[in-house]
PDB file of N, CA, C, O and CB in Angstrom:
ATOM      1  N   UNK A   1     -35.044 167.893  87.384  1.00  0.00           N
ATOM      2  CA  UNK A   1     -34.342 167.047  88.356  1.00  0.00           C
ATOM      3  C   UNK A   1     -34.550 165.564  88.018  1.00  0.00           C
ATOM      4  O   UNK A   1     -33.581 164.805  88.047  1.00  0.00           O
ATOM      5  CB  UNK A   1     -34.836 167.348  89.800  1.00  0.00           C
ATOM      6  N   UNK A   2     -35.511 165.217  87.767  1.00  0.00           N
ATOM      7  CA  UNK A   2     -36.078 163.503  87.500  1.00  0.00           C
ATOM      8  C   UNK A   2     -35.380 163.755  86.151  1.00  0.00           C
ATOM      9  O   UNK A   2     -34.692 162.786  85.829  1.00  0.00           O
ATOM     10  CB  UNK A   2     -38.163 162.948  87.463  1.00  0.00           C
ATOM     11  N   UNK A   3     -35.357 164.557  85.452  1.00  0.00           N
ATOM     12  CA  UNK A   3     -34.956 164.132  83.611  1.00  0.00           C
ATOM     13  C   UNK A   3     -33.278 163.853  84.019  1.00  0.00           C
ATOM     14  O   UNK A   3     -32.721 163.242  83.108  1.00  0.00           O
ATOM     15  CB  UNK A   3     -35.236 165.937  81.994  1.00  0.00           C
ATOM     16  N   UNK A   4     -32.820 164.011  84.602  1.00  0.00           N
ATOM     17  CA  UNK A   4     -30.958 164.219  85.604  1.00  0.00           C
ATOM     18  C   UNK A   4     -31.350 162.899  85.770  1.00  0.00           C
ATOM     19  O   UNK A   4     -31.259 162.035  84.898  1.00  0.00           O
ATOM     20  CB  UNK A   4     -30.480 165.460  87.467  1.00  0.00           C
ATOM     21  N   UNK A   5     -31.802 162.740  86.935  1.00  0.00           N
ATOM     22  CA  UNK A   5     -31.625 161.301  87.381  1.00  0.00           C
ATOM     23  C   UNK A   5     -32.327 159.965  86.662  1.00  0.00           C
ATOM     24  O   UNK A   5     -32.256 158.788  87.019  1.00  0.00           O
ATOM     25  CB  UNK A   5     -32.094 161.315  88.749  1.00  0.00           C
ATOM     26  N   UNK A   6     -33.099 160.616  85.409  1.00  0.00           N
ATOM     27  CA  UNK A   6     -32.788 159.487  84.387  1.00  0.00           C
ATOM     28  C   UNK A   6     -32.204 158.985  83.495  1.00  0.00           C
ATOM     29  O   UNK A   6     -32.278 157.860  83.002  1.00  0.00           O
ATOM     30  CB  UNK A   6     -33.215 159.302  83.994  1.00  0.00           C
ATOM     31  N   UNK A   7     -31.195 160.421  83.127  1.00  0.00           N
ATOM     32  CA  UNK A   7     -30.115 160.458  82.719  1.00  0.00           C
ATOM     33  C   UNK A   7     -29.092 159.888  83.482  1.00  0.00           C
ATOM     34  O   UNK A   7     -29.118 158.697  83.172  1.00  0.00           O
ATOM     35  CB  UNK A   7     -29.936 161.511  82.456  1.00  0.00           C
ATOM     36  N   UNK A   8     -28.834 159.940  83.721  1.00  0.00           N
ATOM     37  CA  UNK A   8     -27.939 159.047  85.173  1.00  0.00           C
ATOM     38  C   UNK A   8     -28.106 157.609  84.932  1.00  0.00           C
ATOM     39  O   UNK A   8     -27.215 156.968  84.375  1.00  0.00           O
ATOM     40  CB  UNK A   8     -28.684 159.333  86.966  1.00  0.00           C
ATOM     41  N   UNK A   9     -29.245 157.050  85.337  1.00  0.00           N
ATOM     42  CA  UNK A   9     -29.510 155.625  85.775  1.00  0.00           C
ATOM     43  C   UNK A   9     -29.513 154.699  84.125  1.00  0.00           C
ATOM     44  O   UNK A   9     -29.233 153.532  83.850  1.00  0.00           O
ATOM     45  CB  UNK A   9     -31.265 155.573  86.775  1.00  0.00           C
ATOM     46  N   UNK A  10     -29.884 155.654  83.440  1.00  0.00           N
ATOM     47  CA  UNK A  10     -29.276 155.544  81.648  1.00  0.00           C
ATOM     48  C   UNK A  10     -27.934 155.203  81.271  1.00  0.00           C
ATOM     49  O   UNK A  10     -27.596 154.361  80.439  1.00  0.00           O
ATOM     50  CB  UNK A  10     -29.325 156.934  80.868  1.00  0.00           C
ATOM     51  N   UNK A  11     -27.149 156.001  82.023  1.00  0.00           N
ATOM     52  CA  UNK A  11     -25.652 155.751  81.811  1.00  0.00           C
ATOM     53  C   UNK A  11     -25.253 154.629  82.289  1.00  0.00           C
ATOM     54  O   UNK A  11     -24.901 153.701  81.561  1.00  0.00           O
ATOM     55  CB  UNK A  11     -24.808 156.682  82.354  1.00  0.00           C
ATOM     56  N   UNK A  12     -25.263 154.551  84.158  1.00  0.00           N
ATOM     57  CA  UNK A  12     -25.126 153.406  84.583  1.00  0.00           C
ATOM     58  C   UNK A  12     -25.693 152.065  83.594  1.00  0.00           C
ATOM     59  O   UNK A  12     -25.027 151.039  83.451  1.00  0.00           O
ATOM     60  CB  UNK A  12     -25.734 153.542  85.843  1.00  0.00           C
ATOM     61  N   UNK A  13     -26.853 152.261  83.043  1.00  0.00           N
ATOM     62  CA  UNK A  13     -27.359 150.644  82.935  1.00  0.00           C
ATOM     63  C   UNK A  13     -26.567 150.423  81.597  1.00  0.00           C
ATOM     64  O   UNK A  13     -26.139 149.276  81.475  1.00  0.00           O
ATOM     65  CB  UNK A  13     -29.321 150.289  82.786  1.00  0.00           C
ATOM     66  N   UNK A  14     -26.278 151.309  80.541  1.00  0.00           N
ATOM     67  CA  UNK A  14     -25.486 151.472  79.496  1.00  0.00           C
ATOM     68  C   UNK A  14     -24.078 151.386  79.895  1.00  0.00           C
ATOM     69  O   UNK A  14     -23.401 151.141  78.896  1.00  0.00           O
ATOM     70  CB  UNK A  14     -25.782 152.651  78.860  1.00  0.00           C
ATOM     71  N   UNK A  15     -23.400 151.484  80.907  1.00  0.00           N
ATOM     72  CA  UNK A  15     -21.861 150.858  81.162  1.00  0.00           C
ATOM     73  C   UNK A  15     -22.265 149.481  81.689  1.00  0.00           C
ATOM     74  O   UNK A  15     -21.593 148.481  81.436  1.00  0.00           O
ATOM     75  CB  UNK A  15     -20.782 151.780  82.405  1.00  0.00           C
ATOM     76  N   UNK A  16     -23.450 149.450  82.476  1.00  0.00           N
ATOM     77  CA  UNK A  16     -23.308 147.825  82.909  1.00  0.00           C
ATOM     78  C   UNK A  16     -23.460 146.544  82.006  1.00  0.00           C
ATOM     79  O   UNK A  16     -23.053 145.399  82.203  1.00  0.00           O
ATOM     80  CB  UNK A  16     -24.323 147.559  83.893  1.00  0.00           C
ATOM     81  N   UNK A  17     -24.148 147.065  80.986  1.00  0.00           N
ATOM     82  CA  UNK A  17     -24.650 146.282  79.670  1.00  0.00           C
ATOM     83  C   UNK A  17     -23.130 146.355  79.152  1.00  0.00           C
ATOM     84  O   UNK A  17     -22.610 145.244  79.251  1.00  0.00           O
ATOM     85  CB  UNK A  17     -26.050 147.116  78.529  1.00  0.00           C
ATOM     86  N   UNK A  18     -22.184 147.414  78.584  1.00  0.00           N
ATOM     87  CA  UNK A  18     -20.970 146.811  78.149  1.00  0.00           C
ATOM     88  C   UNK A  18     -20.175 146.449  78.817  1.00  0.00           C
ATOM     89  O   UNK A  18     -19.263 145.964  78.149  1.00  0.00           O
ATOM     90  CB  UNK A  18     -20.383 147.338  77.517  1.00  0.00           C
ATOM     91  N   UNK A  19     -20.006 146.413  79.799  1.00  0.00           N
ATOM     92  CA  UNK A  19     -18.794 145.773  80.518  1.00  0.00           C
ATOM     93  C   UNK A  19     -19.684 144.206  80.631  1.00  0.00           C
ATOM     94  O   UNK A  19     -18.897 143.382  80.166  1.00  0.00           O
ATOM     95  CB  UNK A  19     -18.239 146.709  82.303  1.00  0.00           C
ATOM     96  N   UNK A  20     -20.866 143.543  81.015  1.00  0.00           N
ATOM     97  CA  UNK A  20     -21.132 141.965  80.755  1.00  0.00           C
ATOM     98  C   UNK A  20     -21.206 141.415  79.335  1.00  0.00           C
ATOM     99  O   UNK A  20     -21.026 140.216  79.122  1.00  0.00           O
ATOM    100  CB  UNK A  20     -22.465 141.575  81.358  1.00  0.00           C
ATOM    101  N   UNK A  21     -21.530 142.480  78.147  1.00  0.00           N
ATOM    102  CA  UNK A  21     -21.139 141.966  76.574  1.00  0.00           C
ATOM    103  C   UNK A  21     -19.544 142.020  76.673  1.00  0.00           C
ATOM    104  O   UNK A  21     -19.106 141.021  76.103  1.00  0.00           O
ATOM    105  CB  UNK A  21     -21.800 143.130  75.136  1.00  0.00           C
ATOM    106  N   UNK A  22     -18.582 142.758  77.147  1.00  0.00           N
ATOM    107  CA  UNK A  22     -16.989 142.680  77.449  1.00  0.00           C
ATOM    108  C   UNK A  22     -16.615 141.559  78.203  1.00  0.00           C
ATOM    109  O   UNK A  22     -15.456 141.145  78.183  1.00  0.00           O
ATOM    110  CB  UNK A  22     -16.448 143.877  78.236  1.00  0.00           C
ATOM    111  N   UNK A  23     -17.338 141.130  78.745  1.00  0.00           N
ATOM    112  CA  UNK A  23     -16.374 140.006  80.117  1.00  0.00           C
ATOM    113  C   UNK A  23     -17.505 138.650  79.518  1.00  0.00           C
ATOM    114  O   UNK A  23     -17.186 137.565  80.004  1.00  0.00           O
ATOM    115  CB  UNK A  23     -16.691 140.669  82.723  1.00  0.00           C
ATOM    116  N   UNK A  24     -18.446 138.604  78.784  1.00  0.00           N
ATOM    117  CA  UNK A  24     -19.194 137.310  77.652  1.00  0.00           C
ATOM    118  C   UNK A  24     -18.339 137.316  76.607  1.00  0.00           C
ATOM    119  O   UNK A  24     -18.046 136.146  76.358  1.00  0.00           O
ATOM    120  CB  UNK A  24     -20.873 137.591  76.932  1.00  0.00           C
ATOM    121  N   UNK A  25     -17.766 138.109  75.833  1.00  0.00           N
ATOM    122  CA  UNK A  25     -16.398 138.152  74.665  1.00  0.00           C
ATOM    123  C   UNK A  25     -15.262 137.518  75.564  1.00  0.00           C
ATOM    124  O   UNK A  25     -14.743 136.406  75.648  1.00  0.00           O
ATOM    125  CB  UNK A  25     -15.826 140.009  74.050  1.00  0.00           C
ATOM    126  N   UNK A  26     -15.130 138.615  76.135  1.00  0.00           N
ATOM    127  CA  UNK A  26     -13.534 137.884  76.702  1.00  0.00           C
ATOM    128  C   UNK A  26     -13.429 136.052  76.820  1.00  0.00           C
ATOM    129  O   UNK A  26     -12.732 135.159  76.338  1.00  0.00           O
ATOM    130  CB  UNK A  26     -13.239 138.534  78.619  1.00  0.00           C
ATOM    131  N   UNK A  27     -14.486 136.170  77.690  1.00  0.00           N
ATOM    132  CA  UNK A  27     -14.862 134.505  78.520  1.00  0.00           C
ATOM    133  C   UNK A  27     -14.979 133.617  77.354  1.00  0.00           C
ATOM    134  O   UNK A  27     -14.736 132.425  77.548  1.00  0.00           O
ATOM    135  CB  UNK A  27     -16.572 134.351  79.541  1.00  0.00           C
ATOM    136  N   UNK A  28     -15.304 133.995  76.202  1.00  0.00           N
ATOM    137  CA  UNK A  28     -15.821 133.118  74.554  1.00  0.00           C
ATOM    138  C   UNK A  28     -14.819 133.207  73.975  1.00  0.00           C
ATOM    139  O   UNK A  28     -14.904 132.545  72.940  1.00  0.00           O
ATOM    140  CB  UNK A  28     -17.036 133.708  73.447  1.00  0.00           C
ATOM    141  N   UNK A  29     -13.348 133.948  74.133  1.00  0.00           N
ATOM    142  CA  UNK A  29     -12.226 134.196  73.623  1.00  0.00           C
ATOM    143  C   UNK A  29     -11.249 132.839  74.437  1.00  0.00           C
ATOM    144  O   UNK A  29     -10.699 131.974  73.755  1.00  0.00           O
ATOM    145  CB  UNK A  29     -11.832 135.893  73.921  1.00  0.00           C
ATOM    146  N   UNK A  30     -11.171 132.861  75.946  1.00  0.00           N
ATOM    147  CA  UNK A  30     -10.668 132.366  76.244  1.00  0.00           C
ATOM    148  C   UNK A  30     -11.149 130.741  75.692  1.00  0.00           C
ATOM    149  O   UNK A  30     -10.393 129.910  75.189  1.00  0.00           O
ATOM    150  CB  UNK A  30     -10.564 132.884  77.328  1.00  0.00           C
ATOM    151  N   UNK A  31     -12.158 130.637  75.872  1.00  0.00           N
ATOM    152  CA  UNK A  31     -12.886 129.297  75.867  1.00  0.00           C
ATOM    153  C   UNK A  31     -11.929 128.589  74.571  1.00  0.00           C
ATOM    154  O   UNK A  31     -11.186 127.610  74.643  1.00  0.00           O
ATOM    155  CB  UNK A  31     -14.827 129.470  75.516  1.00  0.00           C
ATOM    156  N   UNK A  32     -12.266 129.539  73.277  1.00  0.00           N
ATOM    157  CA  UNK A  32     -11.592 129.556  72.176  1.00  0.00           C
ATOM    158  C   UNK A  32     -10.442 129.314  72.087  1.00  0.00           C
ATOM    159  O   UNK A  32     -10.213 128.234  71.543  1.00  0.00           O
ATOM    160  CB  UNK A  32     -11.675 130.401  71.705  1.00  0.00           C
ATOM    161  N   UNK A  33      -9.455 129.969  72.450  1.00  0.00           N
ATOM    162  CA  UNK A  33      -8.252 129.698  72.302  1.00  0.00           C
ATOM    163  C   UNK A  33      -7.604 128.791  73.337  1.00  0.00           C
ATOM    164  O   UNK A  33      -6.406 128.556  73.489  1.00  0.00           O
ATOM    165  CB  UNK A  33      -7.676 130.816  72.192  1.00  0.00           C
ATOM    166  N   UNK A  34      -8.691 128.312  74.045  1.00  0.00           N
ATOM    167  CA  UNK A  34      -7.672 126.971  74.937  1.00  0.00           C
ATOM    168  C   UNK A  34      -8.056 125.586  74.270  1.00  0.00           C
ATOM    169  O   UNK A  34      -7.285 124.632  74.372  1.00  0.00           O
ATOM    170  CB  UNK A  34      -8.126 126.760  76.927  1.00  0.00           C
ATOM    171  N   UNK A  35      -9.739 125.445  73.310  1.00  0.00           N
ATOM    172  CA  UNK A  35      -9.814 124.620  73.128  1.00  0.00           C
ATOM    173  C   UNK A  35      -9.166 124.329  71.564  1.00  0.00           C
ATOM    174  O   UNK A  35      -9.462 123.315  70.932  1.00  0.00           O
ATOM    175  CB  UNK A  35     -10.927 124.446  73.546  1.00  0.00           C
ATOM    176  N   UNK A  36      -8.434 125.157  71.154  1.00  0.00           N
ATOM    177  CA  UNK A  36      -7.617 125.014  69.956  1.00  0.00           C
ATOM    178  C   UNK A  36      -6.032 124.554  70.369  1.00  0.00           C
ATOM    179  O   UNK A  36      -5.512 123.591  69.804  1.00  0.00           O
ATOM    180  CB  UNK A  36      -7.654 126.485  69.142  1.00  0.00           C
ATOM    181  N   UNK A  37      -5.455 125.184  71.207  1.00  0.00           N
ATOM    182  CA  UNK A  37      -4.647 124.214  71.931  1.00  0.00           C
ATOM    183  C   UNK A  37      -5.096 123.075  72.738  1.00  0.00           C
ATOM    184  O   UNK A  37      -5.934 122.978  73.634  1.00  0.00           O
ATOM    185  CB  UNK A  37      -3.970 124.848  72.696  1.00  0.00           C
ATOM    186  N   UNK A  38      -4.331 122.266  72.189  1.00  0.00           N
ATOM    187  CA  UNK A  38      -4.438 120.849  73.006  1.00  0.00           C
ATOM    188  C   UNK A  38      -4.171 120.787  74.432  1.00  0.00           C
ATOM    189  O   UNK A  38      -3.458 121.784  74.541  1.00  0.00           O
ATOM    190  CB  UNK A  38      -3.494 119.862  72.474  1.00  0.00           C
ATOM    191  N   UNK A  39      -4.239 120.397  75.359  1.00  0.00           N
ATOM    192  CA  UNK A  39      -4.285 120.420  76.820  1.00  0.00           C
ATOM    193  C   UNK A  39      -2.358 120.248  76.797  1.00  0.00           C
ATOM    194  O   UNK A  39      -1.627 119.312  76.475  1.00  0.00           O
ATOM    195  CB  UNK A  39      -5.497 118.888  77.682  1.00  0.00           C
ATOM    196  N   UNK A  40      -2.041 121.866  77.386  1.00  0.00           N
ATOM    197  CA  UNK A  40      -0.307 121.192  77.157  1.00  0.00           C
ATOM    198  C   UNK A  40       0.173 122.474  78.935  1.00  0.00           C
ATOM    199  O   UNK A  40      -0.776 122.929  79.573  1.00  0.00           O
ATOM    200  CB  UNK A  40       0.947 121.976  74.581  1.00  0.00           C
ATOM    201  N   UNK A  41       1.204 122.702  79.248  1.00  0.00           N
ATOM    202  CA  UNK A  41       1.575 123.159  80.387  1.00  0.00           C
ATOM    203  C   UNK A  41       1.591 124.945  79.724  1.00  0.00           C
ATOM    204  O   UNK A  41       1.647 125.228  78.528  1.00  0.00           O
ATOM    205  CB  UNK A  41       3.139 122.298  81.010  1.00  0.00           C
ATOM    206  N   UNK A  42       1.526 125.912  80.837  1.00  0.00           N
ATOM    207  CA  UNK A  42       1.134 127.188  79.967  1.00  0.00           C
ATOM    208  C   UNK A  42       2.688 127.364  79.659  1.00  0.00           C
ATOM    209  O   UNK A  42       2.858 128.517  79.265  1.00  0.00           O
ATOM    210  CB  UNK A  42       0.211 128.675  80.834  1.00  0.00           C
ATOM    211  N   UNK A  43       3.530 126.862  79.682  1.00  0.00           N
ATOM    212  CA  UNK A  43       4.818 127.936  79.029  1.00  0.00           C
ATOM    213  C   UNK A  43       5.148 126.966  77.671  1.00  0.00           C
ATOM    214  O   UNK A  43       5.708 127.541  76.738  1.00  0.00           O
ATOM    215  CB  UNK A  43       6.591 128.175  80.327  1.00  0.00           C
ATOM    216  N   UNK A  44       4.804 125.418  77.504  1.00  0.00           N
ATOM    217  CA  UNK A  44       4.254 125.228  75.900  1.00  0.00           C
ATOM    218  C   UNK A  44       3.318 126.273  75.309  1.00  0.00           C
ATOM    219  O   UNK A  44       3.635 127.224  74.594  1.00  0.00           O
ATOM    220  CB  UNK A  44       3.406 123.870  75.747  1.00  0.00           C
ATOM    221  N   UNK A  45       2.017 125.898  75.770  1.00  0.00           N
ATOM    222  CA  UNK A  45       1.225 127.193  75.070  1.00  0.00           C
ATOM    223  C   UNK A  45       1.538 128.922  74.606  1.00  0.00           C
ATOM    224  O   UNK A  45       1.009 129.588  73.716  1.00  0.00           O
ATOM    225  CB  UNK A  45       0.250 127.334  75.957  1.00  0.00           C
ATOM    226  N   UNK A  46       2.586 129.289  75.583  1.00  0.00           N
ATOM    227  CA  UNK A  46       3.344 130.561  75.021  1.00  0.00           C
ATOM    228  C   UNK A  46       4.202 130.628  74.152  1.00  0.00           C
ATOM    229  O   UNK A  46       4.669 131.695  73.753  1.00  0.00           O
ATOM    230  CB  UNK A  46       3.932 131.144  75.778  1.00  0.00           C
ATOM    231  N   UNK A  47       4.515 129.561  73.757  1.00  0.00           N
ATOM    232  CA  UNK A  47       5.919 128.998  72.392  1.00  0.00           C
ATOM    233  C   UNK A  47       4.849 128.957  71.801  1.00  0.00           C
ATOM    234  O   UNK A  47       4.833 129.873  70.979  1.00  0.00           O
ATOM    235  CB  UNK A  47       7.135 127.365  72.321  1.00  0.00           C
ATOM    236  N   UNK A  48       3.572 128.149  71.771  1.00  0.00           N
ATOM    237  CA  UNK A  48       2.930 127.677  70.552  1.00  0.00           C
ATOM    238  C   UNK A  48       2.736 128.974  70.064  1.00  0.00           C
ATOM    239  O   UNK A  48       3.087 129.280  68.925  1.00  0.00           O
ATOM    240  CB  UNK A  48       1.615 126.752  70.663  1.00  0.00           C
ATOM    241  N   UNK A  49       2.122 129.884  70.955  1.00  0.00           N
ATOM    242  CA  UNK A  49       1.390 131.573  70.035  1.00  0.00           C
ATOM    243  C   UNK A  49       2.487 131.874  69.974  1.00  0.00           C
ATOM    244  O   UNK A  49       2.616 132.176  71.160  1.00  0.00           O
ATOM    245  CB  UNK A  49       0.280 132.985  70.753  1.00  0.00           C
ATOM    246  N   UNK A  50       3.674 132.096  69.449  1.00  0.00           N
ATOM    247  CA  UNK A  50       4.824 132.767  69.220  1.00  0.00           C
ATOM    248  C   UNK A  50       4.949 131.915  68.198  1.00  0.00           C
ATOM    249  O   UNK A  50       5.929 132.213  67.517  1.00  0.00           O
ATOM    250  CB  UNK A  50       5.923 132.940  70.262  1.00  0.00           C
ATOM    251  N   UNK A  51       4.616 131.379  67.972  1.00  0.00           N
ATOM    252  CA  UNK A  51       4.714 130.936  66.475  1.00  0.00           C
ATOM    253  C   UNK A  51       3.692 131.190  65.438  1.00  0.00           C
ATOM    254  O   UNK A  51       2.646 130.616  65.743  1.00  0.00           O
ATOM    255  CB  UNK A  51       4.834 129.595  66.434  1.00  0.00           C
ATOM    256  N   UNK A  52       3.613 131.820  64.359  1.00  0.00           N
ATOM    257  CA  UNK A  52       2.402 132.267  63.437  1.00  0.00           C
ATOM    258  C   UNK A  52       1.959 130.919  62.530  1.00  0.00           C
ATOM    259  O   UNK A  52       2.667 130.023  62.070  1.00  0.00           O
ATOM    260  CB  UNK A  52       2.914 133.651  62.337  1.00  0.00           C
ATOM    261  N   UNK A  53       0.393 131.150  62.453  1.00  0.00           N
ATOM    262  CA  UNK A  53      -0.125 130.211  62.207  1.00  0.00           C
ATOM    263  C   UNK A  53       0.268 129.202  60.483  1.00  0.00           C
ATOM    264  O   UNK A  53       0.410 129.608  59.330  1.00  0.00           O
ATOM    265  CB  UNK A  53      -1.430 130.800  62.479  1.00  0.00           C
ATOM    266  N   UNK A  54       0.306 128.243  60.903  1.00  0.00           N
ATOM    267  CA  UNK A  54       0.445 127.196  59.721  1.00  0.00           C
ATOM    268  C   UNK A  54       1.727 126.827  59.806  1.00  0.00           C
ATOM    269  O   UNK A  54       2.091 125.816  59.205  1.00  0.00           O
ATOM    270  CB  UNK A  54       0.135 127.690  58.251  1.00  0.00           C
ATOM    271  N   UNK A  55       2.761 127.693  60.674  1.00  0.00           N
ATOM    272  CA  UNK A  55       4.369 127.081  60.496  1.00  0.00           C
ATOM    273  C   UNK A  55       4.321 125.987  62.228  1.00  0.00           C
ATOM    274  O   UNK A  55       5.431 125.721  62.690  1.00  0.00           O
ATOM    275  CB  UNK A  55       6.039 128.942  60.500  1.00  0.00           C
ATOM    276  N   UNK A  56       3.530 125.656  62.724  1.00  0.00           N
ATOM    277  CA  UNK A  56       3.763 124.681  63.825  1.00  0.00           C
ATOM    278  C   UNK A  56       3.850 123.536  62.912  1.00  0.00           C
ATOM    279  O   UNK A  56       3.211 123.387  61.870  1.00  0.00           O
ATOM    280  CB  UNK A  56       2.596 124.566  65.051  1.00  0.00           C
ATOM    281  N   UNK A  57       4.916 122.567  63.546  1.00  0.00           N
ATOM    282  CA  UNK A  57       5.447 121.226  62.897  1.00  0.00           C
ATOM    283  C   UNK A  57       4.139 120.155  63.127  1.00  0.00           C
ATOM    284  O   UNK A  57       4.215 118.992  62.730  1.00  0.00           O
ATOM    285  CB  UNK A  57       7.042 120.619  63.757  1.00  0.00           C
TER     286      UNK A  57
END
């Protein structure tokens, strides 16, 4: 019964550990790709990524 419920509290702490390394990526992604665009309105910024890199004027 205890070897169950340490199995258990194993899993939980092992989904909680990837989902805060998932949402520390994400958050380091965003950070990233806003500070490579220049401060512009978001429907510029959706033209800019629709364009592949090195052909922006």
């Amino acid at each position: 019964m205890a070897f169950k419920m340490l199995l258990v509290v194993c899993k939980v702490l092992l989904i909680c550990t990837l989902l805060l390394a998932f949402q520390a990526a994400a958050r380091e992604l965003l950070q990233t790709s806003d500070s490579l665009v220049p401060q512009m309105s978001p429907i510029e910024k959706l033209r800019r990524r629709d364009v592949p890199w090195g052909h922006n004027p």
